[in-house]
N, C-alpha and C positions, 0 to 999 in steps of 0.2 A: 179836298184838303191837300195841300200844299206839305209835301217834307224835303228834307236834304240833309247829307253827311258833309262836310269836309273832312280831306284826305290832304294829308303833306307827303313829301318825302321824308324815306329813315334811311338816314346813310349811314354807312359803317362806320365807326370813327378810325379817326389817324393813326396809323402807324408812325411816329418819330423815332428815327433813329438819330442821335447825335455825337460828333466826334472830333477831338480836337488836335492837329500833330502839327509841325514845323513843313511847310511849305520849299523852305530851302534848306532844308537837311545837308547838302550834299556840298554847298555853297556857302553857305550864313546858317550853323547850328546852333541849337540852344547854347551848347555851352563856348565862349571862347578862352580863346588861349592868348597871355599878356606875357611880353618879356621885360620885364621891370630895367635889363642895362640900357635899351635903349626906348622904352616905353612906347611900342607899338603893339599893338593887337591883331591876333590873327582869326577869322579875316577882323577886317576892321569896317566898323558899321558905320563908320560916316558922322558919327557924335550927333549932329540934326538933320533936320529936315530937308533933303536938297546937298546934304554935304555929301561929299566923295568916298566910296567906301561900299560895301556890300550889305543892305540891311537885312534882317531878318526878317521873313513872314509868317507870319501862324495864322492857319487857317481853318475857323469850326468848317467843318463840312454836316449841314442836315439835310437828310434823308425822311423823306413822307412816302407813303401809300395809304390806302384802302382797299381791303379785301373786295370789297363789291365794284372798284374799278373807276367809281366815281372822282377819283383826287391820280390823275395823270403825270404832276409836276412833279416826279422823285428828286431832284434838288433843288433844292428847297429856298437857299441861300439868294436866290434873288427877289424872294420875296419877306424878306427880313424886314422888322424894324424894330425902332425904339432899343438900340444896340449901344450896349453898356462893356466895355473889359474893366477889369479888375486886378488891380494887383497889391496881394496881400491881401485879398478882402476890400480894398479901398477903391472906389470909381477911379481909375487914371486921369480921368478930366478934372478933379479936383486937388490933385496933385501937380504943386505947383514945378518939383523937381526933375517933372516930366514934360514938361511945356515944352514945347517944339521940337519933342524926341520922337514922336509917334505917327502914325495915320492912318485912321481906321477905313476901307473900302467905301465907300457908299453908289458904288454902279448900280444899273442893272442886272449885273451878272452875275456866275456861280461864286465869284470870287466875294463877294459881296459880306461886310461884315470881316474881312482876313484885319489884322493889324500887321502895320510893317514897324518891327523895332530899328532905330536909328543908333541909339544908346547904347554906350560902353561902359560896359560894369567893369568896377575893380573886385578884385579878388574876395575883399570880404561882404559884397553885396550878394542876394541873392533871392529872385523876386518868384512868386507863386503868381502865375498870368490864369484866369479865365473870362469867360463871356457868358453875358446874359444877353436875351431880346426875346423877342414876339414876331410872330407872324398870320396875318386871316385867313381862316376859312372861312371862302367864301361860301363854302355850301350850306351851313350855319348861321353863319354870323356872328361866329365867336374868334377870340384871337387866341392862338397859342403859346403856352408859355416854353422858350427854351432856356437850356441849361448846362454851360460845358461841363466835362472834369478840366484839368487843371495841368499844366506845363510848368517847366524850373527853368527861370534862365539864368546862369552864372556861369564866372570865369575864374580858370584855373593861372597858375603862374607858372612860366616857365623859366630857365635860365638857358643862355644860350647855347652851352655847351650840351643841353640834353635834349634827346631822345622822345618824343611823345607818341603814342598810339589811343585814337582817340575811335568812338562808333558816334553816329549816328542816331541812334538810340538807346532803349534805354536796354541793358543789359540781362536784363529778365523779361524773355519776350513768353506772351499768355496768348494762345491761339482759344478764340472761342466762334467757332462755326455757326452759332447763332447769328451773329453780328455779323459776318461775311458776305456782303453782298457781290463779292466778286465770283463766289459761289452761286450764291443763286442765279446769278447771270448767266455761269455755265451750264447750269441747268434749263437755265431759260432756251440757248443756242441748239441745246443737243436736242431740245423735244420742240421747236422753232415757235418755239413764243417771243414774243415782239418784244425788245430790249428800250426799246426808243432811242431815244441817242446818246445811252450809253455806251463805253470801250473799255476794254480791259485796264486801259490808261487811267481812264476816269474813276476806276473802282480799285485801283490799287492806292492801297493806304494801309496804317496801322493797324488793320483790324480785317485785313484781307487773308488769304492764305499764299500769296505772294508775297512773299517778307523781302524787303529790302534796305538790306543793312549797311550803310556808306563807312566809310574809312577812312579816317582822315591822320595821317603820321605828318610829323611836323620834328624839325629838325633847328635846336634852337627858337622854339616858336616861329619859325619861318618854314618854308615850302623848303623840302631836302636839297642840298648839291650835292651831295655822297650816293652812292650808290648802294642800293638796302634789299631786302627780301621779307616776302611776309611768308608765312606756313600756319598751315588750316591742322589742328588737332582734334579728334573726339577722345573725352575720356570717360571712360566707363569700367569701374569698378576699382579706380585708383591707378587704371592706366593709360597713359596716353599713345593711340595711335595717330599718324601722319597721314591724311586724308583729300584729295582734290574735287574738283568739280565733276562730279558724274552724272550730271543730266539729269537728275532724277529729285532726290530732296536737297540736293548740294547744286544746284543752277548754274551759277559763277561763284567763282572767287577770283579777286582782280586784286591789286593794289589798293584800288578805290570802292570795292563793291563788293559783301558777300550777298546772294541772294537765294534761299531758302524757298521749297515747295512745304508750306506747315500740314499740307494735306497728308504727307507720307511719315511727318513724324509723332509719336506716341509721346514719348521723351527722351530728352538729348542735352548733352552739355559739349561746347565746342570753346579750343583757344584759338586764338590767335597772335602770334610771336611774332616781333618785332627782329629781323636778324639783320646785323652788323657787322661787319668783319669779322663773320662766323662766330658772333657771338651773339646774344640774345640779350637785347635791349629796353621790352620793353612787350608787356602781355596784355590781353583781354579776353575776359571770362565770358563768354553767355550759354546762357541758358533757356532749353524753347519746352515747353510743357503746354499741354492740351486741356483745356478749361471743361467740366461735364457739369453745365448747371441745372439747374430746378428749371423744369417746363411742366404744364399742362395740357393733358388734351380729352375732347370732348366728340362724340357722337354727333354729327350737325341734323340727319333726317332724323332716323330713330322711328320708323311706322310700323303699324301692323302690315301684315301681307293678306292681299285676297286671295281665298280658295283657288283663283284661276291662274294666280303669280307663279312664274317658274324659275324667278329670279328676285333677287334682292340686293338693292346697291344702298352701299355705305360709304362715308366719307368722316377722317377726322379731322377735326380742327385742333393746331397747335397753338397756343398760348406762352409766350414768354414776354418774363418783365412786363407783363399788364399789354401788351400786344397781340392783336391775333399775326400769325405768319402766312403771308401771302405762297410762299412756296417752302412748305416745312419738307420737301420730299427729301434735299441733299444731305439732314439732320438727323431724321428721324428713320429707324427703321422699325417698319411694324408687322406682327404675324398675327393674322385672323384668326378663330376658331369657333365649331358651333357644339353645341349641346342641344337636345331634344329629350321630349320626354319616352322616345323610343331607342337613344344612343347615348346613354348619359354618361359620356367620357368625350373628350375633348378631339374633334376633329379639326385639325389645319386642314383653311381651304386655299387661302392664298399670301402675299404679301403686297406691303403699301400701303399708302397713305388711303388709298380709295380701292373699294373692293367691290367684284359682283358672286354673291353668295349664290352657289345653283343650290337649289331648296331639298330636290330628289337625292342628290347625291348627299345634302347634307340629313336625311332622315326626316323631314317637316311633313307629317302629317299632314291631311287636308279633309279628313272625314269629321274630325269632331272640333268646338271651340275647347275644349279640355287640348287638342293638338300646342304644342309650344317649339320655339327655339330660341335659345339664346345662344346671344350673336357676340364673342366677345374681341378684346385683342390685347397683346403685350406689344410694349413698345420699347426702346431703347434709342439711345442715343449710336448712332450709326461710328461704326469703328473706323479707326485709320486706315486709309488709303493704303492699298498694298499694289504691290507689281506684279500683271498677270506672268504665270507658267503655263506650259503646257510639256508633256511628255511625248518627246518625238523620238520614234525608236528606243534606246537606252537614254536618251540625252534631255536634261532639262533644260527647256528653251526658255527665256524672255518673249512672248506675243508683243509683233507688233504689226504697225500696218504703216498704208502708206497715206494721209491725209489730203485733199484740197490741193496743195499745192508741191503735190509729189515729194514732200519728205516724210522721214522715217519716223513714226512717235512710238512710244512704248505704252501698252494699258498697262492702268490703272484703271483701281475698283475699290468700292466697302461694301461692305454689308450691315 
């Protein structure tokens, strides 16, 4: 007699991560600037298709994995389709007001799905941009649905005679390390797991802990001919100190650029002054705070031990926003501990995402099945980033060392 099973593969399902910012922040930002005496726009995006001018790009950026290793492609974007923007809620292609202001990507490449706006808003228009599409898994045979959040594009007025101070973003910046994959990348480097062909480059975005915040002052809605100063404040507790670029959560401050380590900040509020003939012409507020969301985690073995075991390894799985996290270690901080029914108070045996339990030192019987241990652990969300010290002689130092390519870095550490 004749039997048989079939067997499929069980893959893990997808991680999507999805994200949408301005591509030319720095060049053609969401918002422009109009000067009504002689009605020119800064920059000026060309009005269509092919016209002269600087247009804007916004660009989703998605991001896939799988825990089990199966799904390789971590950008995503060139294998997009059936790709829709929206503004207001309405299909853009069926807006006729939009007709040969736009162009949606359709390469092969990561760029794949960006739109470039052409169109010059007046001051009382003001458009909500997102993106839907799909993309296959092929390991399935199912398509995926994606889904952006949502960008503002509109323009402010200017008159010639004044003064503007404008960012790049948006003024309330939210650091959530969940989302960071330029984090997990560095975690990826330092314990030499394989990045593939991603760069620091490719992973800085809105939602990195590289913040980079552009600056753009405009003088009469046009690029300055006067000569100007900008000045970097933090204020805390109703007062403002004067502050520069120190290497550390303060990177640069330029004219053109502030850019932010969000690794090192808890919370912060920072100005930025506009000065003029020593006078102050003109401020922006922001604000950087640290996001501590809802996550899950779970025990992935979870076995008995055999009488002859003299160890025991565990491992957790983190869960956020309906995803398992392929490298939850730079997020989460965790402490093990066991119990027995011959030490029934809490012994810490180690930390981390993955642990190996020695059995003896944790009291685990081996004479009777009445023997037990429970294996448990707390978790937390991993603190901000601090600057190592050390105590040398009377004197507190800064540790630092000297990297790759014989320069000076300062550690940094959480716990």
């Amino acid at each position: 007699m004749e039997n048989q099973i079939r067997i499929r593969r069980d893959f893990a399902p997808l991680n999507v991560l999805v994200s949408l910012y301005c591509y030319t922040s720095a060049t053609s930002p969401l918002n422009q600037i109009y000067d009504p005496d002689s009605g020119t726009y800064q920059p000026d995006r060309g009005g269509t298709v092919g016209g002269a001018g600087t247009p804007c790009v916004i660009r989703p950026l998605v991001m896939t994995g799988a825990e089990d290793t199966s799904w390789t492609n971590q950008n995503t974007n060139q294998y997009l389709s059936d790709i829709h923007w929206y503004v207001n809620g309405v299909d853009i292609s069926t807006l006729n007001d939009w007709t040969n202001k736009y162009s949606i990507d359709s390469t092969g490449a990561d760029m794949r799905g960006s739109i470039t706006i052409y169109r010059n808003l007046s001051s009382s228009e003001r458009f909500v941009l997102s993106m839907k599409a799909k993309f296959a898994d092929i390991r399935t045979g199912t398509n995926i649905d994606v889904e952006t959040d949502t960008v503002i594009l509109s323009t402010t007025d200017r008159a010639k005679s004044q003064w503007s101070l404008q960012i790049g973003t948006s003024n309330a910046v939210l650091y959530n390390p969940f989302e960071d994959k330029l984090l997990e990348y560095q975690y990826k480097i330092a314990h030499g797991i394989s990045v593939g062909n991603a760069t620091v480059a490719s992973l800085t975005n809105s939602k990195s802990y590289l913040c980079n915040i552009p600056i753009i002052v405009l003088q009469g809605g046009a690029t300055p001919t006067d000569t100007y100063s900008l000045q970097l404040f933090r204020l805390s507790g109703g007062t403002q100190t004067q502050i520069t670029a120190n290497g550390r959560e303060i990177l640069q401050f330029t004219n053109a650029l502030l850019q932010l380590d969000l690794r090192l900040i808890e919370k912060d509020n920072f100005i930025i002054k506009l000065v003029y003939n020593s006078q102050v012409v003109a401020t922006q507020a922001i604000s950087v705070d640290r996001a501590y969301p809802e996550y899950k985690v779970h025990a992935k073995h979870w076995n008995d031990a055999l009488p002859t075991d003299k160890y025991y390894f565990e491992e957790l799985g983190v869960d956020y926003n309906g995803n398992v996290m392929d490298y939850p270690q730079p997020v989460i901080s965790v402490r093990w501990f066991t119990k027995t029914n011959t030490l029934n108070t809490k012994q810490y045996q180690s930390v981390g995402c993955k642990t190996v339990i020695d059995l003896e030192r944790a009291a685990f019987g081996k004479e009777s099945a009445d023997d037990y241990c429970d294996i448990g652990y707390e978790t937390r969300q991993s603190s901000v980033y601090k600057i190592g010290h050390a105590t040398i002689g009377s004197t507190d130092t800064e540790l630092t060392f000297k990297n790759a390519n014989n320069e000076t870095v300062t550690l940094i550490f959480n716990e």
